[in-house]
Each structure stands twice: as C-alpha cells, then as structure tokens.
N, C-alpha and C positions, 0 to 999 in steps of 0.2 A: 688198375690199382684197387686194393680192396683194403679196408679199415677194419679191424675187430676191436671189439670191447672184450679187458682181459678182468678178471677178478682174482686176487690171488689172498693168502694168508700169508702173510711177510715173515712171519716168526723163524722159519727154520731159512730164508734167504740172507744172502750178505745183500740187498737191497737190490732194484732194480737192472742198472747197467752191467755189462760184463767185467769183470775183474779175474785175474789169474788164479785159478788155483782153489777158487771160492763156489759157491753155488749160489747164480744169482737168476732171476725170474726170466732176463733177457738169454740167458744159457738156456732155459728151458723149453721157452719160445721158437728158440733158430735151432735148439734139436728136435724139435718136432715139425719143423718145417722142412729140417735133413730126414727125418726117418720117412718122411710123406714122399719124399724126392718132389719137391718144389723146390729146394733147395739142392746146388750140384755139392758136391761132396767136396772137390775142393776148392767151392768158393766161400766167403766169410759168412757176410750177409745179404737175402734176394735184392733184386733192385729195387730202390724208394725206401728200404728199411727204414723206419723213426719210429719214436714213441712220442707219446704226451709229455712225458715226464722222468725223472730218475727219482723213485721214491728210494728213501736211506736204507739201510739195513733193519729189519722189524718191521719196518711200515708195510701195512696191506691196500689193498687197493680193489675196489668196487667197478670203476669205470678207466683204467688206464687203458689206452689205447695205441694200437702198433697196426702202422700199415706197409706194405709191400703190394709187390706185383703179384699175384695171385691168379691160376686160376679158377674158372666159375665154378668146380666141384669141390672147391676148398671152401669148406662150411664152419662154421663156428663147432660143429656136433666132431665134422671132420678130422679138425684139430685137435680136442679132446679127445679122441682116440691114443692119440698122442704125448697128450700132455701130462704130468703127473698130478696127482689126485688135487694138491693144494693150488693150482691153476688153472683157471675155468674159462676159457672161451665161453660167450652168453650171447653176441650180436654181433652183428656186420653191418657195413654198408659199402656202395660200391661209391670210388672215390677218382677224381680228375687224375689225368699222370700226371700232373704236377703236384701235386698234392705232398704236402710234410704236414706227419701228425703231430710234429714239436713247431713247427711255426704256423701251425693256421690253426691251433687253438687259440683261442678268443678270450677263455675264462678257464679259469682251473678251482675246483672247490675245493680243498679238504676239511674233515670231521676228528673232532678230538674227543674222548670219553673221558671226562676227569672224573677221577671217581674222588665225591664229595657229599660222602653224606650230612655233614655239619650244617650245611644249608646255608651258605655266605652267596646267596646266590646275588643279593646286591650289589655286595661290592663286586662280584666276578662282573657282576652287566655294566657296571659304569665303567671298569677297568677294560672290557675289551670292546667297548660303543668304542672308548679316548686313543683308543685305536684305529678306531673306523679313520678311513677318509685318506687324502695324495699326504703323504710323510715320506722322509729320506730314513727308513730305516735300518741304519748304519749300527745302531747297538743292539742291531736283534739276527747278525749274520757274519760270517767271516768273510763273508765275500766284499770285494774294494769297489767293485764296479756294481751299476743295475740296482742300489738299495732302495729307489724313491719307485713307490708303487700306489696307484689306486686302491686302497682295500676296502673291499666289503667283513661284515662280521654280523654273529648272531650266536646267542645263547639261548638252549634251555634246559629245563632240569627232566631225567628219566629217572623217577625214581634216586638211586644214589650217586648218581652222576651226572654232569653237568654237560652237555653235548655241546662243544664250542666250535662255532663253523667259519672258516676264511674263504675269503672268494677272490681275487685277482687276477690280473692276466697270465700272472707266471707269479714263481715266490723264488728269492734270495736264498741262496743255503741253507736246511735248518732253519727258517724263519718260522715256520708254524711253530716247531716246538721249543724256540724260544722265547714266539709272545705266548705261549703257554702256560710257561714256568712263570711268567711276568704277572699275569691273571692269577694262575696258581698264589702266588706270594700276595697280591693286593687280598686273593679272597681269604685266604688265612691269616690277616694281620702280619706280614712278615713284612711287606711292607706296605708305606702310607700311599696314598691315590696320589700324591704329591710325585713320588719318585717315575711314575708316567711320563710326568714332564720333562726329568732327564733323558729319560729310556729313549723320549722323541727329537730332544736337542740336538746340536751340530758338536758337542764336544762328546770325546768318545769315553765311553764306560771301561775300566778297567780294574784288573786287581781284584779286589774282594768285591766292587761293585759290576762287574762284570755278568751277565746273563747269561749261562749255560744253559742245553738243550735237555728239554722234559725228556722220561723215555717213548721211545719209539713206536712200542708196540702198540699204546692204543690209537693210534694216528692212524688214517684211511683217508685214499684220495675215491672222494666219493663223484665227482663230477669230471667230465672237459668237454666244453662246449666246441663243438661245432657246427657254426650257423648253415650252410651248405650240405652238410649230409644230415640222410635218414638211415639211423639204427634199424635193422629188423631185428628184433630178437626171433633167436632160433630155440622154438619150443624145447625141443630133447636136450640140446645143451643149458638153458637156464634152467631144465628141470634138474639136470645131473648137479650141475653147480650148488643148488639149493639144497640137494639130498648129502652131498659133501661138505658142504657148512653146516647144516643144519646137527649133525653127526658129531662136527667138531666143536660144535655150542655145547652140545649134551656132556662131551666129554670132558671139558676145560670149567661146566657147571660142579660136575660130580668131583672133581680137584676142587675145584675151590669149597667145594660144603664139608670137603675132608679137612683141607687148611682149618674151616670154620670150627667144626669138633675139636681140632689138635688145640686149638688158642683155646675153644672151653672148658679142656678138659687138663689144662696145663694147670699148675698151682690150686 
C-alpha cells in the first residue's frame, strides 16, 4: 500500500469524489492510474482505494491524500506523467495493507482566504476563537448526524486578507465555509458577537436566520495528519507542481490588475 500527497486547483473540478458526467479530481486520479496500467481496465478502483477527504466543488487542495496498492515504481513524478497539469502529485509514503487514508487520518486542516481589507480583524478573532473548542455544530451543516466536533481555529491577516484556519478530526458538510460566512458577518457588522451564541445552541437556525456556505474557491485543505507515516517529498514532482502554480498565480494576478483598471477607469 502506498499514500500520495495530491495538490490540485479545484476551480475547474465539480469537487473531489466521482460523480457522473462531471470532472472531478478523483476521475483524474483513477485515470492516471488506468493509463499507467496499475489499474486493469475493467476494474473500478485499485485495491485499498480512499482519500483523506471529498473536498466540494471549487475547493483546492494542498495535502489531500489517496492511497491504493501500488507498485514500488509508481512515484509521485510517475504519476504526473499522467495527470493533468491542475493535479500534482508531490510526496509519498509507503503505508500498512491495512491502511485507509479516510479513517486513519487523525486531524484534517483547512485554510480560508477572506479577502478583507477593511481590517475587522477583531472581531473576525473573537468570532472564530467562540468557535474554538467540542460544540454540536448542527447550524453550520446539513448534515443530521456527526455535528459535535473538537475544533481548533486560528487567524491572521496577509496583507488584504484574513487567512482563517480550522483543524479537526474530520468536518460535517460545508462546515468550514459555513463558519466562514459566520466570521465573515460578525467581522463586517452584519452581525453582533451575540448571534454566536445561537449559531452554537441546540435550537436550529432557519429561514432568513439560516447560515449559508461562503464560496468555495478560496477554501484549501492544507493538511491530514498522519501520525504513522513519513511523506518523502519527490524533488521533480514538488518541483513541477510549483512551476504549475506558480504560472497560475501569475495569470489569475494579471486578471485581476485588469478587473482593478476596468473598476478605475469606469465613471
């Protein structure tokens, strides 16, 4: 059994698991594992298939992780051969046959970029500390089951945006980018530090008081711990990965300094 760390750009996937019809990260993964013939042709997926996680549709992802049976010449570099430019194999490690990369993660992080350059950065930190800590978070998910978790959290500010980080063993539906929008609203006055307190209650939120999910795209699962294996990062593949993001920074900068022109040059 072998474990990669996958890195990908969520933007043009309908999110991680497979779905019919759609292009999603895990479709990308199990065809490059058929093109390699690691995978027979007509079976679904290799044996021990799992990931860390199903990130949504938009969300990208730094450290999500997928292991299968693999063998030893199947390299993180290997695989990108394979894979399409927005998906980057970066590390491996070799993992127990028992091993599942969805239950023997430990901790799962993700990062959120609020772009805020008004600087409520107060109230963003007491709104997502009153977060911290074991809560039944039933008004921050659709899901009925599994809402009560340990959380960790942390804020800080880069520059015009406010980088807010979740840590837990696992997240509910949509939880991250619903205490998002929650943060979001306390740090722009939209609502009072007060309404926390519902958000954390046993009575559920509905209607106009209801909490909907921030968008997607600045979301990234930056972490999944696992205490028992070591990552090697594979030079040529973190190097490729870097040289492909680094490319789609450049390009998603020069869009937006154009956005920036069209809004000063309007009226």
């Amino acid at each position: 059994m072998r474990a990669f760390r996958i890195a990908y750009d969520g933007r043009d996937f309908h999110g991680f698991q497979r779905q019919p019809d759609v292009a999603t990260v895990s479709d990308a993964v199990l065809d490059a594992v058929r093109d390699l013939n690691v995978l027979e042709a007509s079976d679904d997926v290799p044996p021990g298939y799992a990931a860390a996680g199903r990130t949504d549709a938009g969300v990208s992802a730094a450290a999500q992780t997928v292991a299968f049976e693999a063998p030893d010449w199947l390299t993180p570099a290997a695989l990108n051969a394979e894979l399409p430019a927005d998906v980057r194999a970066w590390a491996s490690a070799a993992a127990p046959d028992d091993f599942h990369a969805t239950h023997d993660a430990t901790a799962r992080a993700y990062t959120y970029y609020l772009h805020a350059p008004e600087g409520a950065d107060g109230a963003a930190m007491a709104a997502i500390e009153r977060l911290a800590g074991r809560h039944d978070f039933h008004n921050l998910t659709t899901d009925e089951t599994g809402t009560v978790r340990d959380l960790s959290t942390g804020l800080r500010r880069d520059d015009d945006f406010l980088v807010l980080r979740f840590e837990a063993g696992g997240f509910p539906r949509q939880f991250v980018r619903r205490a998002v929008t929650v943060v979001r609203d306390v740090a722009r006055g939209v609502a009072d530090r007060a309404f926390l307190d519902r958000v954390l209650a046993d009575d559920r939120l509905a209607g106009p008081d209801g909490i909907g999910p921030a968008p997607p795209e600045p979301l990234v699962l930056t972490d999944v711990t696992y205490p028992d294996l070591a990552f090697e990062v594979d030079a040529d593949a973190a190097a490729s990965a870097r040289t492909v993001f680094e490319d789609r920074e450049a390009s998603l900068a020069a869009r937006a300094r154009v956005a920036g022109r069209l809004r000063e040059e309007v009226g």
